[in-house]
mmJSON file of the N, C-alpha and C atoms, coordinates in Angstrom:
{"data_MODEL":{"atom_site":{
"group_PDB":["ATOM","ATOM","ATOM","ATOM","ATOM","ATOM","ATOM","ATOM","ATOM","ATOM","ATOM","ATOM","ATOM","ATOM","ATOM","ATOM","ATOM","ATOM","ATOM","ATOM","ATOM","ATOM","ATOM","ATOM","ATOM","ATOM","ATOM","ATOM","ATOM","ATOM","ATOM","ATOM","ATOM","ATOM","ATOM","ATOM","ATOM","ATOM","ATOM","ATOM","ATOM","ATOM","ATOM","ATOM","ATOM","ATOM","ATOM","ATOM","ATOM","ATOM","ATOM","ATOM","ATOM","ATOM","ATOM","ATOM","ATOM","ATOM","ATOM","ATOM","ATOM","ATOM","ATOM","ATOM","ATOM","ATOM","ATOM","ATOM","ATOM","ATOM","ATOM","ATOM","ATOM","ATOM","ATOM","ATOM","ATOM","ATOM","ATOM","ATOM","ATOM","ATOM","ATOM","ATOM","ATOM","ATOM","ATOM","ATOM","ATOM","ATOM","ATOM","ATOM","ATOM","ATOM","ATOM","ATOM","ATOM","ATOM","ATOM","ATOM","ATOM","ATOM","ATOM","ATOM","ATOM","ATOM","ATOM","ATOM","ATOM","ATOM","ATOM","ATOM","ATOM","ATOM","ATOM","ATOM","ATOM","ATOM","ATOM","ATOM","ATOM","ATOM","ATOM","ATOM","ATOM","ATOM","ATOM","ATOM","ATOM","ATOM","ATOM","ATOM","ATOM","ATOM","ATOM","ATOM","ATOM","ATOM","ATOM","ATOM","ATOM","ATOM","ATOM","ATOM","ATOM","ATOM","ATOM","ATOM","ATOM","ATOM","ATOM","ATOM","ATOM","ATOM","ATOM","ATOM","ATOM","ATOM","ATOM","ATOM","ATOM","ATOM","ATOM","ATOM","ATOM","ATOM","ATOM","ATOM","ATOM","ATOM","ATOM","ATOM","ATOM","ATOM","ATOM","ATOM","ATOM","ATOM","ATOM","ATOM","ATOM","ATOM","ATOM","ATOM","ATOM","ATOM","ATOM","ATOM","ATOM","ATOM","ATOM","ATOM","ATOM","ATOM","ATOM","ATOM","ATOM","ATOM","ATOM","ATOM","ATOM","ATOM","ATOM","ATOM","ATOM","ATOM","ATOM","ATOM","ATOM","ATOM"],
"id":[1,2,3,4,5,6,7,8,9,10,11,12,13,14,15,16,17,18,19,20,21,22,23,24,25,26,27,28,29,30,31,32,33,34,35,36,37,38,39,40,41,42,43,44,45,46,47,48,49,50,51,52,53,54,55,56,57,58,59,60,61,62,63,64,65,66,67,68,69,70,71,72,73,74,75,76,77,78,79,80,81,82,83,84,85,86,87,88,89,90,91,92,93,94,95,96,97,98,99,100,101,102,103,104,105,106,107,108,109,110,111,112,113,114,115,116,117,118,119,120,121,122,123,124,125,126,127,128,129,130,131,132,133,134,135,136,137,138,139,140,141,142,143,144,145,146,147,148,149,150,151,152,153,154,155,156,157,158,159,160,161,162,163,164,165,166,167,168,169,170,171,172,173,174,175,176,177,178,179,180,181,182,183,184,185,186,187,188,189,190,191,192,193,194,195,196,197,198,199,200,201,202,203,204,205,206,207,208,209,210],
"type_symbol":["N","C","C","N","C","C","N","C","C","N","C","C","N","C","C","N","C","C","N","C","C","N","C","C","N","C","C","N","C","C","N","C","C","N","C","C","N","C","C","N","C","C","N","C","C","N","C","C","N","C","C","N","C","C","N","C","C","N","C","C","N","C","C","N","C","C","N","C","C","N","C","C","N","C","C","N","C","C","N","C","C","N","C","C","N","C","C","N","C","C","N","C","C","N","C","C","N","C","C","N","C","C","N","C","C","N","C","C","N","C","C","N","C","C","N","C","C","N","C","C","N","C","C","N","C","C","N","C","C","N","C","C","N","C","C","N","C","C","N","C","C","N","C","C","N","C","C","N","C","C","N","C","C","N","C","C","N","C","C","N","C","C","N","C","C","N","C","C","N","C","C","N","C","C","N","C","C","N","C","C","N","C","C","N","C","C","N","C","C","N","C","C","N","C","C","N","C","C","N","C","C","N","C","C","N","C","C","N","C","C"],
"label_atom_id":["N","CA","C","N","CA","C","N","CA","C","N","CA","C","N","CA","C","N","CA","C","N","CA","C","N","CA","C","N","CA","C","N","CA","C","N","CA","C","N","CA","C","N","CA","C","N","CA","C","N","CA","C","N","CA","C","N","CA","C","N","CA","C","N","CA","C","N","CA","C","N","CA","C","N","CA","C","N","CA","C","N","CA","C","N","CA","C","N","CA","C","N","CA","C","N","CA","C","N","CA","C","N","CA","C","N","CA","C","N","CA","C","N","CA","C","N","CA","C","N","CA","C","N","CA","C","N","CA","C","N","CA","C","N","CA","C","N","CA","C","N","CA","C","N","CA","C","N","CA","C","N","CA","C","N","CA","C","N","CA","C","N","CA","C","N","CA","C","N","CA","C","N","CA","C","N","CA","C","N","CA","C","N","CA","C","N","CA","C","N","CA","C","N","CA","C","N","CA","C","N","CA","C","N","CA","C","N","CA","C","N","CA","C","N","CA","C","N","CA","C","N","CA","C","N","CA","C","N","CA","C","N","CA","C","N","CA","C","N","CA","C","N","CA","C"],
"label_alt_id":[null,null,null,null,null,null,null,null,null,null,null,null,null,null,null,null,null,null,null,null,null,null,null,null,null,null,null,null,null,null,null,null,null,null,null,null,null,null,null,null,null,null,null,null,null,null,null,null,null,null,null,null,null,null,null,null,null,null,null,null,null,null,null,null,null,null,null,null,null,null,null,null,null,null,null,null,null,null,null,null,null,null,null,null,null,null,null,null,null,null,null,null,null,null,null,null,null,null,null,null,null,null,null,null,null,null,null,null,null,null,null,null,null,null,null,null,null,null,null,null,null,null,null,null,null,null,null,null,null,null,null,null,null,null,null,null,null,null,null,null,null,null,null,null,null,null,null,null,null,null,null,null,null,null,null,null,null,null,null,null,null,null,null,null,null,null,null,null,null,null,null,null,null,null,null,null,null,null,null,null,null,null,null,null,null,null,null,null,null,null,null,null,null,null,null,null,null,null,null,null,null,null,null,null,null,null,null,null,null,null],
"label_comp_id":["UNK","UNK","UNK","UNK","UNK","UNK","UNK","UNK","UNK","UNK","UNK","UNK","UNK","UNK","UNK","UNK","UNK","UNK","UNK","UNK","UNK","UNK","UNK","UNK","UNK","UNK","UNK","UNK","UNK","UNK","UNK","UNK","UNK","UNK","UNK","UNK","UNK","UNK","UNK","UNK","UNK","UNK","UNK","UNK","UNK","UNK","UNK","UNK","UNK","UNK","UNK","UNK","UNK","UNK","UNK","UNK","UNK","UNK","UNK","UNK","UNK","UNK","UNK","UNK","UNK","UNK","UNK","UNK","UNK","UNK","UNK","UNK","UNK","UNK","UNK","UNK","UNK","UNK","UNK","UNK","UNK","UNK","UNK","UNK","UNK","UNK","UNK","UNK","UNK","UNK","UNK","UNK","UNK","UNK","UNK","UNK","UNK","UNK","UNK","UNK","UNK","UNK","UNK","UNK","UNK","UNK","UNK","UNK","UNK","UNK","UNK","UNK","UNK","UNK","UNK","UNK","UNK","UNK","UNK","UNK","UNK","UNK","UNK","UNK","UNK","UNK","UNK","UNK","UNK","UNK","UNK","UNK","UNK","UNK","UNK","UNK","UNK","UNK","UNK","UNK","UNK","UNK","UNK","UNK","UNK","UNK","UNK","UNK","UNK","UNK","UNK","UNK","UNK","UNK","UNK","UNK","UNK","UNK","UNK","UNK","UNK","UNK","UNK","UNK","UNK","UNK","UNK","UNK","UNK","UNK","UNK","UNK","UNK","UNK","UNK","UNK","UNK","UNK","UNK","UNK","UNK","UNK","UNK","UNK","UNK","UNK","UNK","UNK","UNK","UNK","UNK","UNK","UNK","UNK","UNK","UNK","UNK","UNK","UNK","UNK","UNK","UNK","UNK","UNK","UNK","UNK","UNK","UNK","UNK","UNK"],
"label_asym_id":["A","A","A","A","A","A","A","A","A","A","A","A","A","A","A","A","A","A","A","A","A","A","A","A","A","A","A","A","A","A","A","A","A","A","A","A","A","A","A","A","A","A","A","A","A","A","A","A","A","A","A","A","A","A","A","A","A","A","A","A","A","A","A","A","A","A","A","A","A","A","A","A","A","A","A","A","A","A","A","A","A","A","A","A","A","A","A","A","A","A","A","A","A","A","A","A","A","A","A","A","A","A","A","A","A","A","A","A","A","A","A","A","A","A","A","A","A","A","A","A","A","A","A","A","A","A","A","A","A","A","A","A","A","A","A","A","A","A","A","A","A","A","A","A","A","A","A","A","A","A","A","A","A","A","A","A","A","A","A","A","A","A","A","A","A","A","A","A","A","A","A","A","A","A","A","A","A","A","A","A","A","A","A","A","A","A","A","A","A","A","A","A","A","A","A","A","A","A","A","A","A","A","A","A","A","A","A","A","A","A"],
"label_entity_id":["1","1","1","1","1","1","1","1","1","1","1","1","1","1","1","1","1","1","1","1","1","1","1","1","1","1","1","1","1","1","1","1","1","1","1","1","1","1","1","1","1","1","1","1","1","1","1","1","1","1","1","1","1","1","1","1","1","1","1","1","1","1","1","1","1","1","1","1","1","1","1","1","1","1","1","1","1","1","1","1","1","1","1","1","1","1","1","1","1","1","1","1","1","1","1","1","1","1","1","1","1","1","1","1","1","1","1","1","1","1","1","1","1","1","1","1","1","1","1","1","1","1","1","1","1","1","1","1","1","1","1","1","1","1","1","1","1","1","1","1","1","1","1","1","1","1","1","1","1","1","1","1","1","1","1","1","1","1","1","1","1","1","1","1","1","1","1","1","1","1","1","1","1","1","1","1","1","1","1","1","1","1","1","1","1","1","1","1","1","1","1","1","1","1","1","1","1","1","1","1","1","1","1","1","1","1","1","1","1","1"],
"label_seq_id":[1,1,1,2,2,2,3,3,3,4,4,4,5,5,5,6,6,6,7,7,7,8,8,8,9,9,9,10,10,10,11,11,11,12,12,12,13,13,13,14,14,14,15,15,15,16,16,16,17,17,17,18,18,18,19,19,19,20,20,20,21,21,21,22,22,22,23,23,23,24,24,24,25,25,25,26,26,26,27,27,27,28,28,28,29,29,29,30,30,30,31,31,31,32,32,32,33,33,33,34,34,34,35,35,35,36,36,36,37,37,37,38,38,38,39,39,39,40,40,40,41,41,41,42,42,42,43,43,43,44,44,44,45,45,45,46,46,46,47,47,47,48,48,48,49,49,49,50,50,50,51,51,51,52,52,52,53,53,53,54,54,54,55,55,55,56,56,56,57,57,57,58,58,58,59,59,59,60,60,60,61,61,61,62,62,62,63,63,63,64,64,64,65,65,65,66,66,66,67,67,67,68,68,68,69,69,69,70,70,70],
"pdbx_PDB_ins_code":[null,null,null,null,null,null,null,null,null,null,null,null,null,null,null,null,null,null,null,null,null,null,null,null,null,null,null,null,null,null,null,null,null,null,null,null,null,null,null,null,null,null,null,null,null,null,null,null,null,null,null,null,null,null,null,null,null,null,null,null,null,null,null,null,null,null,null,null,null,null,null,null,null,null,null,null,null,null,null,null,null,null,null,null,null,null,null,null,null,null,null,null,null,null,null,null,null,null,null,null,null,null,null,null,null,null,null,null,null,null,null,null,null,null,null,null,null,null,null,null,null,null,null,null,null,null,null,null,null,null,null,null,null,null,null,null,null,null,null,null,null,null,null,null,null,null,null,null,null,null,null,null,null,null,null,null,null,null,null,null,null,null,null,null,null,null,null,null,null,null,null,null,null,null,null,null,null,null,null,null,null,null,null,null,null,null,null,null,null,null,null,null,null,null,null,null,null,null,null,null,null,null,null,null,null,null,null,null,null,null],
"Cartn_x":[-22.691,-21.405,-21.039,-22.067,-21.589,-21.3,-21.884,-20.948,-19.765,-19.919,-17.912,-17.066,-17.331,-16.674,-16.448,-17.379,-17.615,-16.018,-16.368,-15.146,-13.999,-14.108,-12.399,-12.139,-12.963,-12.456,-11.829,-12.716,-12.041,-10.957,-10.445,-9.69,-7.783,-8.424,-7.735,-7.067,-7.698,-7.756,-6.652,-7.289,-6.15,-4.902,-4.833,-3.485,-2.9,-3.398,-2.614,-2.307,-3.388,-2.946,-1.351,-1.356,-0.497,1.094,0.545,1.9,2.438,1.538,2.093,2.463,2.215,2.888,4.649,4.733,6.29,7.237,6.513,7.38,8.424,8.574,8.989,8.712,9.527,9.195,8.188,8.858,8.155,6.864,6.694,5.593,4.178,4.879,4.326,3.412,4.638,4.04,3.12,3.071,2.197,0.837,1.061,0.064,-1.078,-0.316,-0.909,-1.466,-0.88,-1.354,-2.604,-2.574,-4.275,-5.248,-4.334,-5.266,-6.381,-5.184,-5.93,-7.024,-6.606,-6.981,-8.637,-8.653,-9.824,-10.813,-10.053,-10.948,-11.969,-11.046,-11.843,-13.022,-13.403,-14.196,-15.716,-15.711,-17.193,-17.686,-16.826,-16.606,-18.032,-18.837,-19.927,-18.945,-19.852,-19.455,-17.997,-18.914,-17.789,-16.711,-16.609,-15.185,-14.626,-15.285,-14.064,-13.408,-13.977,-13.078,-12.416,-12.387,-11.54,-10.496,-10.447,-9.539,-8.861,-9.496,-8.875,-7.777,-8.522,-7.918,-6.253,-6.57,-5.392,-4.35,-4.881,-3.978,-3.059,-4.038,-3.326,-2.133,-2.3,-1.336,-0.21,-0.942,0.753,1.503,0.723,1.183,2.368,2.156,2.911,4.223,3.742,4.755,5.561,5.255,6.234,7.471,6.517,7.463,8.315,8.128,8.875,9.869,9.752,11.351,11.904,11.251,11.717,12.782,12.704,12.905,14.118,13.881,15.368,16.302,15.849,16.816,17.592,17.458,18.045,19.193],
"Cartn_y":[9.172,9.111,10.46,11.126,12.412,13.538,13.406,14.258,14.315,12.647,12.372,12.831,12.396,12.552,13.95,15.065,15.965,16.845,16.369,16.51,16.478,14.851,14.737,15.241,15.822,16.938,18.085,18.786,19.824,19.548,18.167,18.08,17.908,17.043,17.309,18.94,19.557,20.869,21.828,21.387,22.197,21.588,20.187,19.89,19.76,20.622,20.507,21.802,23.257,24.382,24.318,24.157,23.482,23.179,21.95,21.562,22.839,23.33,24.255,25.518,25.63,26.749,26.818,25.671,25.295,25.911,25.907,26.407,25.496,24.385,23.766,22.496,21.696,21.245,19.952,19.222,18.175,18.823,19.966,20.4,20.534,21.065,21.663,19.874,18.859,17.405,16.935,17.298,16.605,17.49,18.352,19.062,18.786,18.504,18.158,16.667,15.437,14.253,14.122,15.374,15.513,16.271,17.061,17.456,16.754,15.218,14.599,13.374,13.395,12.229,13.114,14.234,15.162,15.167,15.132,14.848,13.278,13.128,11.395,11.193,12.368,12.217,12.8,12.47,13.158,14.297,15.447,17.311,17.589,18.534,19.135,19.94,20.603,21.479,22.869,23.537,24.248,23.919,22.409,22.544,22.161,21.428,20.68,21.815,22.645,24.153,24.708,24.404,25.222,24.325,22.739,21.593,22.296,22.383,22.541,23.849,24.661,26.425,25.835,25.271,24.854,24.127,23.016,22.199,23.072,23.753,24.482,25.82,26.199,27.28,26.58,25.287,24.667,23.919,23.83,23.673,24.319,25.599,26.219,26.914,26.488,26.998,25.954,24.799,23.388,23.351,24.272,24.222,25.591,26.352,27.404,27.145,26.102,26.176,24.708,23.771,22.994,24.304,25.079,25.851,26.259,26.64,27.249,26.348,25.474,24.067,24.081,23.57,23.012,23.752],
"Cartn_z":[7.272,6.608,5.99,5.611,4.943,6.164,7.061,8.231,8.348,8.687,9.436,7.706,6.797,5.38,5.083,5.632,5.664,6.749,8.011,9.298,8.729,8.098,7.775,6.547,5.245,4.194,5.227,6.107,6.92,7.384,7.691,8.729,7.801,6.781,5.585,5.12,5.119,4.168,5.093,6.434,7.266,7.849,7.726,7.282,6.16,4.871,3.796,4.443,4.432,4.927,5.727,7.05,7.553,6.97,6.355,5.232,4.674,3.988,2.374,3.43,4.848,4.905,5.507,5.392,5.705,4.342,3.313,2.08,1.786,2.052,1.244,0.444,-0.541,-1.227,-0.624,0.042,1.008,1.72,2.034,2.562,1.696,0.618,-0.657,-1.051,-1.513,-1.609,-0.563,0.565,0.929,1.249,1.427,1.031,0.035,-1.225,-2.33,-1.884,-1.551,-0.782,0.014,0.834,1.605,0.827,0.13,-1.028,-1.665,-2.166,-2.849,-2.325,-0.824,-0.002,0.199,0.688,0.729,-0.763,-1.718,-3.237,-3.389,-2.445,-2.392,-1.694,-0.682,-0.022,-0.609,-1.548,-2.487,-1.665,-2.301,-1.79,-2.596,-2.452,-2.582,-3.85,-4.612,-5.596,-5.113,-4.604,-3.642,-3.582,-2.706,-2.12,-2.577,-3.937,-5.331,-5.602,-6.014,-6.51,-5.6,-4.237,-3.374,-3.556,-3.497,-3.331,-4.562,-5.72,-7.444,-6.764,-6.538,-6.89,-5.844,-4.306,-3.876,-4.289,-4.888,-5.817,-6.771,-7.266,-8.825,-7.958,-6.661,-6.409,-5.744,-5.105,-4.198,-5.656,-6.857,-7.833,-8.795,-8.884,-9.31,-8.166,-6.666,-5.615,-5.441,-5.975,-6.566,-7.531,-8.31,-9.835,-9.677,-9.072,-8.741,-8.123,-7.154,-5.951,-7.246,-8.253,-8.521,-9.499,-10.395,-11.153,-10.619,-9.472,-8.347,-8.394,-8.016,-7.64,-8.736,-10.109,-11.108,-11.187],
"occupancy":[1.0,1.0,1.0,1.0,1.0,1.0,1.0,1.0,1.0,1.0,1.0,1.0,1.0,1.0,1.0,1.0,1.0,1.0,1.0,1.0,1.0,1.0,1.0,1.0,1.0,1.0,1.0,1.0,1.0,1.0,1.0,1.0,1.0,1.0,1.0,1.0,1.0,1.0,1.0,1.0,1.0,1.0,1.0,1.0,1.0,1.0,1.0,1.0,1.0,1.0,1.0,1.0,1.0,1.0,1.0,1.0,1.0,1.0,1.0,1.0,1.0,1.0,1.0,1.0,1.0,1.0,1.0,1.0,1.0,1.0,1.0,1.0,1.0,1.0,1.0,1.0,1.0,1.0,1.0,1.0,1.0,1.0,1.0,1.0,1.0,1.0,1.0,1.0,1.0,1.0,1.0,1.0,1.0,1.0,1.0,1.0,1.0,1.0,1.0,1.0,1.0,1.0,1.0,1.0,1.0,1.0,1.0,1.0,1.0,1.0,1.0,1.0,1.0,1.0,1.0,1.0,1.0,1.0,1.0,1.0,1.0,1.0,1.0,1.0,1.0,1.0,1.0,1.0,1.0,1.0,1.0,1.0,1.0,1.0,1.0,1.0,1.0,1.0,1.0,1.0,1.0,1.0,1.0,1.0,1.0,1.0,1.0,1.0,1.0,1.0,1.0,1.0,1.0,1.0,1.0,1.0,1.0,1.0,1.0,1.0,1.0,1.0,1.0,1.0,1.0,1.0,1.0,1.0,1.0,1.0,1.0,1.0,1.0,1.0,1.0,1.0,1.0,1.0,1.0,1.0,1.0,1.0,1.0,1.0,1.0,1.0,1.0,1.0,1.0,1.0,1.0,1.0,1.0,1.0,1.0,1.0,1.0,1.0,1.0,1.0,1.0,1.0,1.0,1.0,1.0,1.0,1.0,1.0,1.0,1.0],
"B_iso_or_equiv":[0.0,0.0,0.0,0.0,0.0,0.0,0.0,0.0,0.0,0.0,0.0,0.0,0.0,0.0,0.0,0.0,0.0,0.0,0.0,0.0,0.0,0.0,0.0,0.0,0.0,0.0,0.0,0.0,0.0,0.0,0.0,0.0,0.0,0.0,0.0,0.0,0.0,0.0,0.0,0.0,0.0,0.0,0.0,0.0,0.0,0.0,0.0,0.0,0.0,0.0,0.0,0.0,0.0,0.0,0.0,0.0,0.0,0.0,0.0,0.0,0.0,0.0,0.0,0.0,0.0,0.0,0.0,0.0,0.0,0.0,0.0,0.0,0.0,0.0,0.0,0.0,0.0,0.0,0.0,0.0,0.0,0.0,0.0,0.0,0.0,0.0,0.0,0.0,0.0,0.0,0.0,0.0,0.0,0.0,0.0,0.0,0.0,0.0,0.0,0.0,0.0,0.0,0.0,0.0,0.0,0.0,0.0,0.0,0.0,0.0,0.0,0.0,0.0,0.0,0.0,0.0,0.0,0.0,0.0,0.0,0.0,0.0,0.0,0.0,0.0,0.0,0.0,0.0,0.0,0.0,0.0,0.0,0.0,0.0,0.0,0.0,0.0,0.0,0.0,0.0,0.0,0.0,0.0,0.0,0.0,0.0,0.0,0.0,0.0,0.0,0.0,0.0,0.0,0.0,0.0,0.0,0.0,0.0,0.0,0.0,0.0,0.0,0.0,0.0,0.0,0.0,0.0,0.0,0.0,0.0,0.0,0.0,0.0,0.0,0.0,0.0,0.0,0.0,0.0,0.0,0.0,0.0,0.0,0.0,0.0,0.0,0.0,0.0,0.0,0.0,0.0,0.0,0.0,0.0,0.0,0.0,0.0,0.0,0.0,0.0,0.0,0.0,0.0,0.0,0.0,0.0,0.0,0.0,0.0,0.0],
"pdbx_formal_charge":[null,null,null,null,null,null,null,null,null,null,null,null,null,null,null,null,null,null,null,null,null,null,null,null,null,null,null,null,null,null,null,null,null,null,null,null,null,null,null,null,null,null,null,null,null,null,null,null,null,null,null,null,null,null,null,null,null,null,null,null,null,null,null,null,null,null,null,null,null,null,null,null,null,null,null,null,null,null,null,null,null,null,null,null,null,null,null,null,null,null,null,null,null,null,null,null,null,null,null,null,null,null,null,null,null,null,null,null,null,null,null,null,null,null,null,null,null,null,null,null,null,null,null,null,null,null,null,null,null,null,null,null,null,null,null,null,null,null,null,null,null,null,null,null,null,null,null,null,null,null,null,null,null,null,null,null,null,null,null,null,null,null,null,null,null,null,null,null,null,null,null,null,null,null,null,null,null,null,null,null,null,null,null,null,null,null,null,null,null,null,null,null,null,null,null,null,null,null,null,null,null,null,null,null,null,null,null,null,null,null],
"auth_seq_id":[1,1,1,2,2,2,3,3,3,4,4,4,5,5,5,6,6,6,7,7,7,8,8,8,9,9,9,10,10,10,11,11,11,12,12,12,13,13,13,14,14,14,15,15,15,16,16,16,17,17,17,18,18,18,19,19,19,20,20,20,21,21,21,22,22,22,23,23,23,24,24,24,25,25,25,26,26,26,27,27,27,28,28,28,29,29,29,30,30,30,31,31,31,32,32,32,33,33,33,34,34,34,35,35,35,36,36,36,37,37,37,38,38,38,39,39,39,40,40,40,41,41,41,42,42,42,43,43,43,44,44,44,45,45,45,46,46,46,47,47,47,48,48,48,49,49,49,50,50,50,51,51,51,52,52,52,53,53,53,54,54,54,55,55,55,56,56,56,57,57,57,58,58,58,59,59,59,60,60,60,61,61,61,62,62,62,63,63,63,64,64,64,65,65,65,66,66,66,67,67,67,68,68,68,69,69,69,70,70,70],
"auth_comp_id":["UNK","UNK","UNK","UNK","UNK","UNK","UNK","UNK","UNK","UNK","UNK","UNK","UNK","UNK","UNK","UNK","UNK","UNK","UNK","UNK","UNK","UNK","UNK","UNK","UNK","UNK","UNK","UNK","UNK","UNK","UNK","UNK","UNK","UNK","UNK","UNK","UNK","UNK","UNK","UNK","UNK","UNK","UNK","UNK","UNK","UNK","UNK","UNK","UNK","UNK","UNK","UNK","UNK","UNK","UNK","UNK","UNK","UNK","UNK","UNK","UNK","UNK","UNK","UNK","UNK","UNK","UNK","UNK","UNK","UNK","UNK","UNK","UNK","UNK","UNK","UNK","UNK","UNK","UNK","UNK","UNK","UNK","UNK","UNK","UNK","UNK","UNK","UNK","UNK","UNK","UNK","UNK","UNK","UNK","UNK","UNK","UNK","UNK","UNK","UNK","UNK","UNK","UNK","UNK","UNK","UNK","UNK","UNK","UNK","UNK","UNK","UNK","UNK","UNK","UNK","UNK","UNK","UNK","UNK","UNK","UNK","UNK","UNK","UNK","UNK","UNK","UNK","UNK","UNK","UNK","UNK","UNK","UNK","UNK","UNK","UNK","UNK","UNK","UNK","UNK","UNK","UNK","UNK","UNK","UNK","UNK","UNK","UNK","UNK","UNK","UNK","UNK","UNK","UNK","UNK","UNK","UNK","UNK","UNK","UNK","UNK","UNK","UNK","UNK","UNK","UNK","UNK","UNK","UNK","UNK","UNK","UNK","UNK","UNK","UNK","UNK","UNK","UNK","UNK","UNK","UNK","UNK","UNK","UNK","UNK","UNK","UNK","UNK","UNK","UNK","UNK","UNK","UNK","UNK","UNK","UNK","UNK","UNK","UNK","UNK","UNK","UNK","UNK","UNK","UNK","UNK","UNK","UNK","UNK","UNK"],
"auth_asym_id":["A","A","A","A","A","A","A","A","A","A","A","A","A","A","A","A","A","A","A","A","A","A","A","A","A","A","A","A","A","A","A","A","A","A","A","A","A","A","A","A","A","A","A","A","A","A","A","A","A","A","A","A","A","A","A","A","A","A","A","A","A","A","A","A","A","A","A","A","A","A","A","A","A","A","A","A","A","A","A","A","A","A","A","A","A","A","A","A","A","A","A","A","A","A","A","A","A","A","A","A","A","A","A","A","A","A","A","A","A","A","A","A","A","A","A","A","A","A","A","A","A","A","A","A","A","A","A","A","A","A","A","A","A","A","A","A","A","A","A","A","A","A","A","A","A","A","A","A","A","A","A","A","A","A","A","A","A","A","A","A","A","A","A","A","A","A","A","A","A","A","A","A","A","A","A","A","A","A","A","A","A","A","A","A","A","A","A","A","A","A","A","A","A","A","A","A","A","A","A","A","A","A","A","A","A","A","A","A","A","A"],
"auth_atom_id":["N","CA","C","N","CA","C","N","CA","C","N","CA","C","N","CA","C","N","CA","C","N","CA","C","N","CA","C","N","CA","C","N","CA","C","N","CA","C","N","CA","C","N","CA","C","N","CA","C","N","CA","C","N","CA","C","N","CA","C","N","CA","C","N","CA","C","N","CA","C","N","CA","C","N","CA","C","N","CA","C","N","CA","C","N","CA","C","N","CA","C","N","CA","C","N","CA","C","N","CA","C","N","CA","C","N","CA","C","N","CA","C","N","CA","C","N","CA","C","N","CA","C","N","CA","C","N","CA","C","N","CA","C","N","CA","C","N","CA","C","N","CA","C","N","CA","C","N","CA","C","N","CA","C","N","CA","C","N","CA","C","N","CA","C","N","CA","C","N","CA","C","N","CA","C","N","CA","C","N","CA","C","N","CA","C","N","CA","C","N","CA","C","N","CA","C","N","CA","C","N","CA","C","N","CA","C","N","CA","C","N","CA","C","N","CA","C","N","CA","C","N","CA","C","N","CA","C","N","CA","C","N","CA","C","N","CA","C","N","CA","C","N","CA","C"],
"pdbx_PDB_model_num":[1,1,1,1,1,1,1,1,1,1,1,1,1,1,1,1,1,1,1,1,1,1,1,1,1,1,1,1,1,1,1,1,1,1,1,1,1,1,1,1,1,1,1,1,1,1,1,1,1,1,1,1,1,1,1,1,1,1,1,1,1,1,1,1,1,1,1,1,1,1,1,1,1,1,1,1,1,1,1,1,1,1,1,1,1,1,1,1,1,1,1,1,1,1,1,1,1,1,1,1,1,1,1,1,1,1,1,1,1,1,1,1,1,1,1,1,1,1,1,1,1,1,1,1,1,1,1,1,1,1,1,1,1,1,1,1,1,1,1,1,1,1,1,1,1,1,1,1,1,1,1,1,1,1,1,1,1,1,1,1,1,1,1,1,1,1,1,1,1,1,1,1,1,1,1,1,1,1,1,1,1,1,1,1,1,1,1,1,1,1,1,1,1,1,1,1,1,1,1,1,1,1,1,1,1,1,1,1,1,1]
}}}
């Protein structure tokens, strides 16, 4: 189980990649969605912090175009 769990964090990570590079807001959301679907998969130390550090930049590339918008 920790293989395949292992596969689909990867497989996750590069369809958030993916997403967030569309630049926009919907991209940006779901991005964050596999983000979080990948957190679920009990990530080794490492890749919690890679999941974190991603979260926290499509985070603020969220609040930036939300910022525009208004």
């Amino acid at each position: 189980h920790a293989r395949i769990n292992h596969i689909d964090r990867l497989i996750l990570l590069y369809k958030a990649d993916v997403a967030a590079t569309k630049g926009t807001r919907s991209g940006f959301e779901i991005a964050l969605d596999y983000l979080d679907q990948a957190a679920k998969l009990n990530p080794d130390e490492i890749e919690t912090e890679l999941i974190q550090k991603k979260k926290t930049a499509i985070n603020e590339l969220l609040n930036m175009i939300k910022e525009t918008t208004k």
